[in-house]
Backbone as XML, in Angstrom:
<?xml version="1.0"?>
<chain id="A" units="angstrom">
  <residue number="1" name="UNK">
    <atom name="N" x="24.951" y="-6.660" z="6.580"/>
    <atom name="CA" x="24.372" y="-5.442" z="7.115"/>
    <atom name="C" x="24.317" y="-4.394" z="5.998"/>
  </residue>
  <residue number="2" name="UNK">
    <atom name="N" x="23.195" y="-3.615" z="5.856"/>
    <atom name="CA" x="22.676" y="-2.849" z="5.192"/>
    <atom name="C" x="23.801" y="-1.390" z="5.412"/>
  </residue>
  <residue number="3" name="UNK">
    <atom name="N" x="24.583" y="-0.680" z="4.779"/>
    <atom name="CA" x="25.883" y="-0.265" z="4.851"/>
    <atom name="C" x="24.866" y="1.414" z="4.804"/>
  </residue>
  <residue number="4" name="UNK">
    <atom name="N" x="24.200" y="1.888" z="4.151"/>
    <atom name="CA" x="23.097" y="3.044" z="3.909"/>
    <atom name="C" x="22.391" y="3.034" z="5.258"/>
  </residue>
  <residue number="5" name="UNK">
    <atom name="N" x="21.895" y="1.934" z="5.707"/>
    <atom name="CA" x="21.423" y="1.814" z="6.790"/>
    <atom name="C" x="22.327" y="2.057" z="8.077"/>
  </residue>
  <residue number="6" name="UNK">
    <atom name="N" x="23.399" y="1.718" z="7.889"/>
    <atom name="CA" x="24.205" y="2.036" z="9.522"/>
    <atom name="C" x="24.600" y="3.609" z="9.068"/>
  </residue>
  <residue number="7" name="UNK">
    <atom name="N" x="24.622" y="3.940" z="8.286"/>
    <atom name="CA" x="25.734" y="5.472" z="8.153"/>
    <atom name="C" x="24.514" y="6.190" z="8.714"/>
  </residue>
  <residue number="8" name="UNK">
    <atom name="N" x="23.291" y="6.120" z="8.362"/>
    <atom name="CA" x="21.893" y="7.051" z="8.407"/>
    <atom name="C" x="21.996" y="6.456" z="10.399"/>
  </residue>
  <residue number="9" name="UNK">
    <atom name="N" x="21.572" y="5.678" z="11.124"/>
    <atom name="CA" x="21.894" y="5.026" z="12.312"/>
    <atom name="C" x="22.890" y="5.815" z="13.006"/>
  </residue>
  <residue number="10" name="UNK">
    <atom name="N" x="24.028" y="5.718" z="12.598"/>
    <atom name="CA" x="25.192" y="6.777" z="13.315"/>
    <atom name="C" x="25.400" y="8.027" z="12.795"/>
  </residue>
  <residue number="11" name="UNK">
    <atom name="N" x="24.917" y="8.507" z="12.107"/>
    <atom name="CA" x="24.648" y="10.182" z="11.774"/>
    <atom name="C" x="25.765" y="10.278" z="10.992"/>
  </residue>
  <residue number="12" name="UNK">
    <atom name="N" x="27.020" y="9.288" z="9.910"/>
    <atom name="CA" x="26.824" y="9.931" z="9.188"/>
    <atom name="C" x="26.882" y="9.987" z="7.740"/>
  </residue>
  <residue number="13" name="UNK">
    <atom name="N" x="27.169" y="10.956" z="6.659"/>
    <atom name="CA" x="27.360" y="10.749" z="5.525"/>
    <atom name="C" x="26.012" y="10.638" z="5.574"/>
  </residue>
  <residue number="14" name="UNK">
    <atom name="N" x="24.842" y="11.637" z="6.212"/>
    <atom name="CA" x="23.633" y="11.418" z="5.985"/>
    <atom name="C" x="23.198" y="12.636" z="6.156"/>
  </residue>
  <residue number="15" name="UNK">
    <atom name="N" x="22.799" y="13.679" z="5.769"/>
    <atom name="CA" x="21.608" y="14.658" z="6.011"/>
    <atom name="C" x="20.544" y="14.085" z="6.701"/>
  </residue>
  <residue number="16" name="UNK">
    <atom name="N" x="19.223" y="14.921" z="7.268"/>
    <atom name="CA" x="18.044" y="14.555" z="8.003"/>
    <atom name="C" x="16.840" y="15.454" z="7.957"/>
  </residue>
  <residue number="17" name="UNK">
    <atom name="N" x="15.591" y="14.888" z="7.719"/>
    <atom name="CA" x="14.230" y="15.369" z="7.376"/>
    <atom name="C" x="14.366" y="16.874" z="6.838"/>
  </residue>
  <residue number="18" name="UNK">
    <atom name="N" x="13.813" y="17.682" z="6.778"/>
    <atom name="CA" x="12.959" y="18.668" z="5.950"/>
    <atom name="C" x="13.927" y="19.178" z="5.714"/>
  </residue>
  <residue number="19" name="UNK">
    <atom name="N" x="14.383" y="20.298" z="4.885"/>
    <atom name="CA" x="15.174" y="21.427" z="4.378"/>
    <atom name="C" x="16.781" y="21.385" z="4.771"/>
  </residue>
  <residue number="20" name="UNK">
    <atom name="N" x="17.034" y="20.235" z="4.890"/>
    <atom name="CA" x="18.712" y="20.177" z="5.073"/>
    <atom name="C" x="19.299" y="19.727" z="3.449"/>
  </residue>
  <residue number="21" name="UNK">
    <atom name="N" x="20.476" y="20.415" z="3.772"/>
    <atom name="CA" x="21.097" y="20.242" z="2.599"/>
    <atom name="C" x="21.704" y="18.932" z="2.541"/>
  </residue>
  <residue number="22" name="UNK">
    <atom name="N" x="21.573" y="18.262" z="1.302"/>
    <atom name="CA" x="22.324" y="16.730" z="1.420"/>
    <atom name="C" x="24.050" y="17.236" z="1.487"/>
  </residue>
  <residue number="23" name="UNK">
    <atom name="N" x="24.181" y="16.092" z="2.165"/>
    <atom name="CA" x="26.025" y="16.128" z="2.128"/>
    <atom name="C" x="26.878" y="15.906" z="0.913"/>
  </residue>
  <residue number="24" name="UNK">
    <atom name="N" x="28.160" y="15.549" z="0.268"/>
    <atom name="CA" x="29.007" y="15.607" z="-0.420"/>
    <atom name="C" x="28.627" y="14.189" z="-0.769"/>
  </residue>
  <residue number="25" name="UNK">
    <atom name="N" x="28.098" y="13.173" z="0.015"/>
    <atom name="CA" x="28.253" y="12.075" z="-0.272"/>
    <atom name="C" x="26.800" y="11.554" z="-1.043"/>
  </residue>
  <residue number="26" name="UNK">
    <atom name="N" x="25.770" y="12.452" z="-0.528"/>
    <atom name="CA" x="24.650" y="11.811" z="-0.784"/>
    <atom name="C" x="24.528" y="12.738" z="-2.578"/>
  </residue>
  <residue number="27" name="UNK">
    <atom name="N" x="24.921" y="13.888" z="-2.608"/>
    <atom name="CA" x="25.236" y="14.665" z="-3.712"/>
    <atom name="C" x="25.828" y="13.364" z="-5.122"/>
  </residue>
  <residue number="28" name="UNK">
    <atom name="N" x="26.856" y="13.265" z="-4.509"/>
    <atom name="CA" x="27.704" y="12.258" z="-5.689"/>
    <atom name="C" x="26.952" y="10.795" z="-5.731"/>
  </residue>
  <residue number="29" name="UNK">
    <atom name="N" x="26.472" y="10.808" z="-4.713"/>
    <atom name="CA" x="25.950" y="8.705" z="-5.079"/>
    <atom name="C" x="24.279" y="9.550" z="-5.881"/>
  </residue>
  <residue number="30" name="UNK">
    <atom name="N" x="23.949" y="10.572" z="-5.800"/>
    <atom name="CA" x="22.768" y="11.126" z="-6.865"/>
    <atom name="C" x="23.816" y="10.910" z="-8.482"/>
  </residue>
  <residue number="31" name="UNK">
    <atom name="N" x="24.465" y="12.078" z="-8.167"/>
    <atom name="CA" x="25.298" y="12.372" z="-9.591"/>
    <atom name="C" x="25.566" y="10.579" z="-10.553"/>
  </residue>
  <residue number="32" name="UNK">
    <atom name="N" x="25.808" y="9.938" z="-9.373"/>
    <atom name="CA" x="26.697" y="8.949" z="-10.201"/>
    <atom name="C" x="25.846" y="7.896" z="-10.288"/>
  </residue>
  <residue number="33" name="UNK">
    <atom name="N" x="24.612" y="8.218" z="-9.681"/>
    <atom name="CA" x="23.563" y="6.436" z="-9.907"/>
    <atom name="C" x="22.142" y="7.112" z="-10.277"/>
  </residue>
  <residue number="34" name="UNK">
    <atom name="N" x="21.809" y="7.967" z="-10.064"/>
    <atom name="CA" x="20.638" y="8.665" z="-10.305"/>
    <atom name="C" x="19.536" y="7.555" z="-9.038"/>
  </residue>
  <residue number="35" name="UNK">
    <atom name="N" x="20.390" y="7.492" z="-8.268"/>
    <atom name="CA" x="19.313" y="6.862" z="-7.172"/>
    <atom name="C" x="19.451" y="7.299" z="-5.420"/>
  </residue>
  <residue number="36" name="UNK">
    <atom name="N" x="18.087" y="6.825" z="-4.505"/>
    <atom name="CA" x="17.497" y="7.578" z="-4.119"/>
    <atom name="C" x="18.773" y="7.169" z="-2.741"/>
  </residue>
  <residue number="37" name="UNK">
    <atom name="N" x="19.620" y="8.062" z="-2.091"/>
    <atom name="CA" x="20.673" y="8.017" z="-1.039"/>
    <atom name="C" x="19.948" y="7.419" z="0.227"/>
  </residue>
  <residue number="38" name="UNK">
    <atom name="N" x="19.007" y="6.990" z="0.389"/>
    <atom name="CA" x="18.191" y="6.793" z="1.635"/>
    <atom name="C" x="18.292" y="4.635" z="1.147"/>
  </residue>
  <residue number="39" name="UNK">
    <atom name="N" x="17.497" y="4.357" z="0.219"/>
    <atom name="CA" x="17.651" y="3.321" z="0.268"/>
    <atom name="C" x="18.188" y="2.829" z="-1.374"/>
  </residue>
  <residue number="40" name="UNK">
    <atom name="N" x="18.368" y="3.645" z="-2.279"/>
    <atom name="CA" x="18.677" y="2.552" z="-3.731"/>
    <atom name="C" x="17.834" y="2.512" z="-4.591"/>
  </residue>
  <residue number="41" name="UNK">
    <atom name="N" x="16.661" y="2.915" z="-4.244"/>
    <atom name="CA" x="15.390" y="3.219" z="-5.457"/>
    <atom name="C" x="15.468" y="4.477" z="-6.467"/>
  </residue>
  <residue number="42" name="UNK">
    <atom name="N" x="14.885" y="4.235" z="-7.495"/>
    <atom name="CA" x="14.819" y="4.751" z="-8.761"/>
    <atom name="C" x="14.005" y="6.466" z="-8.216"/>
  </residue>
  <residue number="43" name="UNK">
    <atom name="N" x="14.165" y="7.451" z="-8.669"/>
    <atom name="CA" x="14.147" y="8.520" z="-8.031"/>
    <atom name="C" x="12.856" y="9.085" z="-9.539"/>
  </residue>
  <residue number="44" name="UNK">
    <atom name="N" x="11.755" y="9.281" z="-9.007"/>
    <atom name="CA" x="10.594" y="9.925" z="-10.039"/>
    <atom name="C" x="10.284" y="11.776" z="-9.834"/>
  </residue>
  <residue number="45" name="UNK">
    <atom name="N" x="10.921" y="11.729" z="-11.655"/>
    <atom name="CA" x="10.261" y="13.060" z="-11.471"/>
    <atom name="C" x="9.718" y="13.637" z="-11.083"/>
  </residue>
  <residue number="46" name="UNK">
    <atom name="N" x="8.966" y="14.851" z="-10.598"/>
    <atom name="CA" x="7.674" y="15.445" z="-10.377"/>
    <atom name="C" x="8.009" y="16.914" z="-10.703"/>
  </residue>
  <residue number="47" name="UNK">
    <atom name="N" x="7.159" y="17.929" z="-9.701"/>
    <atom name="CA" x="6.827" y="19.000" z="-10.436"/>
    <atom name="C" x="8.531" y="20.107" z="-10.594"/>
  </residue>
  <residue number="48" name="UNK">
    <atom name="N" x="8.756" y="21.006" z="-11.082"/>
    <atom name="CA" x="9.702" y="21.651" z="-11.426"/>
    <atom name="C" x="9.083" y="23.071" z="-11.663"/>
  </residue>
  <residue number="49" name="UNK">
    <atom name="N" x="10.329" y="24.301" z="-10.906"/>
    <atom name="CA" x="10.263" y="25.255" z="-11.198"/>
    <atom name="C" x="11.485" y="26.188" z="-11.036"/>
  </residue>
  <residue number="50" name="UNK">
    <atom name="N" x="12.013" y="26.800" z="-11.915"/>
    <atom name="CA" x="12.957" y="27.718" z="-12.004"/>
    <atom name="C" x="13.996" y="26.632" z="-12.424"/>
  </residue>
  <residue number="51" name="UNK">
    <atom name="N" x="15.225" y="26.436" z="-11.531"/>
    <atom name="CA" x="16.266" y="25.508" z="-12.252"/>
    <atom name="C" x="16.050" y="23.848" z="-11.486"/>
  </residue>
  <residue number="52" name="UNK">
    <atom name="N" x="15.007" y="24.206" z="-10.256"/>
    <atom name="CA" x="15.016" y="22.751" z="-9.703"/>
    <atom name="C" x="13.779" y="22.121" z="-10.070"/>
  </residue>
  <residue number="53" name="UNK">
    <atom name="N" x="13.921" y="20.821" z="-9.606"/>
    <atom name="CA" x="12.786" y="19.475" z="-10.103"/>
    <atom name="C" x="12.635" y="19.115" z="-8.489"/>
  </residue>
  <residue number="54" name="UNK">
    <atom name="N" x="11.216" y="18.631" z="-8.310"/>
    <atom name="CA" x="11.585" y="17.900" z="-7.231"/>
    <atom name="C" x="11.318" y="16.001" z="-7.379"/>
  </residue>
  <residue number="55" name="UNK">
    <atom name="N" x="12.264" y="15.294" z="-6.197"/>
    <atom name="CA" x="12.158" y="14.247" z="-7.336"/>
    <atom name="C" x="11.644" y="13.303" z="-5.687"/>
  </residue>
  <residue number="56" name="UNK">
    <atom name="N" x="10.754" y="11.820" z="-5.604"/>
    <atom name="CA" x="10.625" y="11.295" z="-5.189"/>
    <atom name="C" x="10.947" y="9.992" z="-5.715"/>
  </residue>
  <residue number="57" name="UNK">
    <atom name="N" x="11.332" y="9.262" z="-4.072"/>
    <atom name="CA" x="11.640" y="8.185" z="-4.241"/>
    <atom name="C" x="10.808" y="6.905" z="-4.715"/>
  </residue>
  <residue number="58" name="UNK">
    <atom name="N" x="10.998" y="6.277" z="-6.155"/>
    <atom name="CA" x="9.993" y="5.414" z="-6.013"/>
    <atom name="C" x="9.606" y="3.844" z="-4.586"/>
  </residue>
  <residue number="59" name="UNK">
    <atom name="N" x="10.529" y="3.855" z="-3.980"/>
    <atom name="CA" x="10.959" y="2.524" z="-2.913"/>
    <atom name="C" x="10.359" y="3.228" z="-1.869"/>
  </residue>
  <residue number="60" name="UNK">
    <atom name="N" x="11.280" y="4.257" z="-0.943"/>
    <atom name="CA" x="11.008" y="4.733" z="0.531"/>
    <atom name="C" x="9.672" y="6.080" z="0.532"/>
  </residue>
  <residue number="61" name="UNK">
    <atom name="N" x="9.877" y="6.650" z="-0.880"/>
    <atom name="CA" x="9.080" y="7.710" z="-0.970"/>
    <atom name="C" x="9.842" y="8.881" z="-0.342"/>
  </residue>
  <residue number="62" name="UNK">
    <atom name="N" x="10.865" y="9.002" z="0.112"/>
    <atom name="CA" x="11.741" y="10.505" z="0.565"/>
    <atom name="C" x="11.600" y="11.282" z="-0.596"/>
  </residue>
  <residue number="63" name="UNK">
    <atom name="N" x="11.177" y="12.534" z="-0.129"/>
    <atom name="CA" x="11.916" y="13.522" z="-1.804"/>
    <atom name="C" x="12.753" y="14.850" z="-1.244"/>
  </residue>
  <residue number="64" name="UNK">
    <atom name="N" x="12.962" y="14.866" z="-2.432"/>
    <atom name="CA" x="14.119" y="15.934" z="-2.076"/>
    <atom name="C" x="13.983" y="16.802" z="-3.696"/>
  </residue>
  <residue number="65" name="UNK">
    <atom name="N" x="14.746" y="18.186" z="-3.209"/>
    <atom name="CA" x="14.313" y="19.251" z="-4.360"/>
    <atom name="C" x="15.723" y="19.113" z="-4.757"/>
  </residue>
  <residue number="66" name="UNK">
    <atom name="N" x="16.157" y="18.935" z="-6.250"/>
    <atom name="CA" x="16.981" y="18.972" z="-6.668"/>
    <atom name="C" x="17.588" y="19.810" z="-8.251"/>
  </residue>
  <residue number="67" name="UNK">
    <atom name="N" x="18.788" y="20.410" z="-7.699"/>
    <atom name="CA" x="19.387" y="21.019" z="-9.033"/>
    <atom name="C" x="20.363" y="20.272" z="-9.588"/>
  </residue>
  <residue number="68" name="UNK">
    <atom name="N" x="20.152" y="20.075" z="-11.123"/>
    <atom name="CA" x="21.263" y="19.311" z="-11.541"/>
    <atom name="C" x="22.074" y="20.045" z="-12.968"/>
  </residue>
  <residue number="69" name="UNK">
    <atom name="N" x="23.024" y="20.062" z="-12.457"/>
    <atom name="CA" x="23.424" y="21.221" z="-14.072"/>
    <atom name="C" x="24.876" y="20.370" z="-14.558"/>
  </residue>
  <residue number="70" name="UNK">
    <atom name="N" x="24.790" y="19.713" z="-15.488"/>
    <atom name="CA" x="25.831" y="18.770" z="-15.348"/>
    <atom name="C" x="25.735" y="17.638" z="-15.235"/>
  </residue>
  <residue number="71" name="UNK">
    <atom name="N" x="27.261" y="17.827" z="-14.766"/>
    <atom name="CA" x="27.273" y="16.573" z="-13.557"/>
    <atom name="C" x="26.908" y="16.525" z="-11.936"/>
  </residue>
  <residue number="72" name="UNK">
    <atom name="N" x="27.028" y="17.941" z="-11.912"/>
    <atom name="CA" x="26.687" y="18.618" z="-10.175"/>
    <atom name="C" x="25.445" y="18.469" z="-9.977"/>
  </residue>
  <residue number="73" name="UNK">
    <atom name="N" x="25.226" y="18.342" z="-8.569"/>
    <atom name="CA" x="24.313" y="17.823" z="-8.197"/>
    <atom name="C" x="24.043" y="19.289" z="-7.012"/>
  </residue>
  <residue number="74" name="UNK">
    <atom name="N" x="23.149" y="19.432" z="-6.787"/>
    <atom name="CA" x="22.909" y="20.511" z="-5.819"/>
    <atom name="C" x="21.457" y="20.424" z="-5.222"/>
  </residue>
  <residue number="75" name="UNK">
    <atom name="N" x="21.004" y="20.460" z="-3.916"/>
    <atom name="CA" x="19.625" y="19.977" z="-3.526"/>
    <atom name="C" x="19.713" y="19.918" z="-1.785"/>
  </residue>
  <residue number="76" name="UNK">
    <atom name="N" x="18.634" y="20.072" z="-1.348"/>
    <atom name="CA" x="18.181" y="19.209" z="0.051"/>
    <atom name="C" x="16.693" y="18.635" z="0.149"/>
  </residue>
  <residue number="77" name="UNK">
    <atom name="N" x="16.549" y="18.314" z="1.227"/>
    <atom name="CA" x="15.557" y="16.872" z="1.525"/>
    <atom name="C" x="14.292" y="17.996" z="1.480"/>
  </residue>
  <residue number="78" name="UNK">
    <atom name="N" x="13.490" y="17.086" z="1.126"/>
    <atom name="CA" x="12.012" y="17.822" z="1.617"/>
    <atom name="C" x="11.207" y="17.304" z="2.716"/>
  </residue>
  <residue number="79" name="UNK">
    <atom name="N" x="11.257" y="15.803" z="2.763"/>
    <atom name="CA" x="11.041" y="15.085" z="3.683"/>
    <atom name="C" x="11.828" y="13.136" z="3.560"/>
  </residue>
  <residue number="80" name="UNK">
    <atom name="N" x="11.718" y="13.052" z="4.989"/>
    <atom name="CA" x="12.342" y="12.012" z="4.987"/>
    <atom name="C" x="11.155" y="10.674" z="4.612"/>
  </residue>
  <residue number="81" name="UNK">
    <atom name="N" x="12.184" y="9.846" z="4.851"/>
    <atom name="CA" x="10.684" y="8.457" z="4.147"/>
    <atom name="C" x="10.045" y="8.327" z="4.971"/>
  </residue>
  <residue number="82" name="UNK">
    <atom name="N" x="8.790" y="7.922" z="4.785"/>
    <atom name="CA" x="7.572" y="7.739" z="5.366"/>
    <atom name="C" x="6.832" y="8.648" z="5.169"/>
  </residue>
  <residue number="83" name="UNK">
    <atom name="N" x="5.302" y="9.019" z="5.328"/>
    <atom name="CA" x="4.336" y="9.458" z="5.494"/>
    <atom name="C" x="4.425" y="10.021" z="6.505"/>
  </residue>
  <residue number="84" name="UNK">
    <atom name="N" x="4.145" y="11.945" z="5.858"/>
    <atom name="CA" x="3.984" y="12.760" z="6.880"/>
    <atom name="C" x="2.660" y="12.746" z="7.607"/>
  </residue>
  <residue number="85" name="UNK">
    <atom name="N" x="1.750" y="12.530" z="6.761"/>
    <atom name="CA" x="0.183" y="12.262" z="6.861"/>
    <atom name="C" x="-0.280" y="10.860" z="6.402"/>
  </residue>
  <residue number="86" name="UNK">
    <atom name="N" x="-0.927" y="10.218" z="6.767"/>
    <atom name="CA" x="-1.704" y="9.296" z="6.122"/>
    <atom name="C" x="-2.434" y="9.555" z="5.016"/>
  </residue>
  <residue number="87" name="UNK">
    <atom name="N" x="-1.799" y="8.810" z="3.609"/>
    <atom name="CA" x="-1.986" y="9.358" z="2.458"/>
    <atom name="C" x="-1.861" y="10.165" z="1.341"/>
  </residue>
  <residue number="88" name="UNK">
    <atom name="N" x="-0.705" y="10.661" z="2.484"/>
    <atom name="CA" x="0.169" y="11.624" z="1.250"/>
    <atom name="C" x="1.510" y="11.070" z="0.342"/>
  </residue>
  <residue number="89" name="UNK">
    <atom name="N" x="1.727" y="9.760" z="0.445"/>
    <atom name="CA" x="2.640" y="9.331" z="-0.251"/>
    <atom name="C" x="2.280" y="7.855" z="-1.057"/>
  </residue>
  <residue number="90" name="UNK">
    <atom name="N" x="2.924" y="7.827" z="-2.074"/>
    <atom name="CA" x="2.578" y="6.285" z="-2.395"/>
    <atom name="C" x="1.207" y="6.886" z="-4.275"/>
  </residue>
  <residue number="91" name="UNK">
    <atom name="N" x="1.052" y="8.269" z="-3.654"/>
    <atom name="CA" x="0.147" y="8.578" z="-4.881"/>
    <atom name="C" x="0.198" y="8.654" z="-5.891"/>
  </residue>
</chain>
């Protein structure tokens, strides 16, 4: 059993869709793997302004706006995986 998958399932050690702040846990498995807390994929740059980047998932496509100064990790979700629209992800 997919262990990311049951915590997100029972609410927890998981934040949820738009503008929530990630938790302590999803913070450190960023810090310490540079990968995406939803499923394990490689996390792609994109646009940046002021001290944050926002970064998408290359696998599920979730992104999330993130500050990283360090080792700290600081950020919440922008959206969860999947397609908010048809065609807005995957581009």
């Amino acid at each position: 059993m997919n262990l990311l998958w049951w915590l997100r399932k029972h609410k927890i050690e998981r934040s949820s869709k738009e503008g929530e702040d990630l938790t302590d846990y999803e913070r450190n498995l960023i810090s310490k793997t540079g990968k995406c807390p939803d499923c394990g994929g490689g996390l792609l740059e994109g646009p940046r302004g002021g001290m944050s980047t926002n970064y998408c998932c290359s696998s599920c496509h979730s992104e999330f706006n993130l500050t990283i100064i360090g080792n700290a990790v600081l950020g919440e979700w922008i959206s969860d995986r999947g397609p908010r629209e048809i065609g807005d992800r995957g581009e």
